[in-house]
N, C-alpha and C positions, 0 to 999 in steps of 0.2 A: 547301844547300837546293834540292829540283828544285820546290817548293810555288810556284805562281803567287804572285806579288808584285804587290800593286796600287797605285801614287802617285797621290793624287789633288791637283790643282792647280787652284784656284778665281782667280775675277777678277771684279769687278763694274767698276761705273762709277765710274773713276780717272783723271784725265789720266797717275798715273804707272803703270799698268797695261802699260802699251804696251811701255813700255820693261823691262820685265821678264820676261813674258811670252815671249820667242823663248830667250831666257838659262833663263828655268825650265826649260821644255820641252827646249831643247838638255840643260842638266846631266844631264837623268834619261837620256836616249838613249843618253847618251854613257857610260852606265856600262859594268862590264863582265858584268856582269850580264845575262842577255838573258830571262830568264823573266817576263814581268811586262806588266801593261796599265798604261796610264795615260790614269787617265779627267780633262779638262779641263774646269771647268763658266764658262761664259760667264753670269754672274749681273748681265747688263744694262749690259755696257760699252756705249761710243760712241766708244771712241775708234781703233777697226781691229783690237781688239786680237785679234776672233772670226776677221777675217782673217788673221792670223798666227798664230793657233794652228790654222787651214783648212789653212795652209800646206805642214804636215806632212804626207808622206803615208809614213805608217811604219800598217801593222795593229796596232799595240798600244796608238795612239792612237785616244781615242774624246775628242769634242769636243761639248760638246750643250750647250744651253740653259736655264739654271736659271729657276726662277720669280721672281726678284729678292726675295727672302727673306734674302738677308745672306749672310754667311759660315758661319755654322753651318748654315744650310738650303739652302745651295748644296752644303756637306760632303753633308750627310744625300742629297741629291739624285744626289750619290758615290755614299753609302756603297749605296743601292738597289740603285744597278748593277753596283757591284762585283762581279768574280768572285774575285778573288785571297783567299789561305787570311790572307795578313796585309797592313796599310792602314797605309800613311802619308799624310800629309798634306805637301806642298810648296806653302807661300803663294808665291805669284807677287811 
């Protein structure tokens, strides 16, 4: 497939967020796969977790701030952005 691939990976306000989030974001990086964005959506943590997904600094990540609309409206907040031809979805 040379077709851009898009992961999106969502997170809201979770104490167990934190602890997840550095491990999501690694797995996808670390494929071998290199074609592909991965949009991160910060859907109103507290607990650092925007800071560790900041952390990264790879161009394929895009990291942005959702409207606190939940899970599915944080996806959709994704899916707006997305450029890639096909979406997956990676829960944090």
């Amino acid at each position: 497939l040379n077709e851009k691939q898009c992961f999106c990976i969502v997170y809201y306000a979770n104490e167990k967020c934190l602890t997840y989030v550095y491990e999501a974001i690694s797995s996808v990086l670390q494929q071998d796969f290199k074609n592909f964005e991965l949009i991160v959506v910060d859907d109103g943590s507290i607990d650092g977790s925007r800071e560790v997904a900041d952390s990264f600094h790879d161009d394929r990540v895009k990291v942005i701030t959702g409207p606190k609309t939940g899970a599915a409206g944080a996806f959709n907040t994704a899916l707006a952005i997305a450029e890639g031809t096909y979406i997956a979805n990676c829960d944090a």
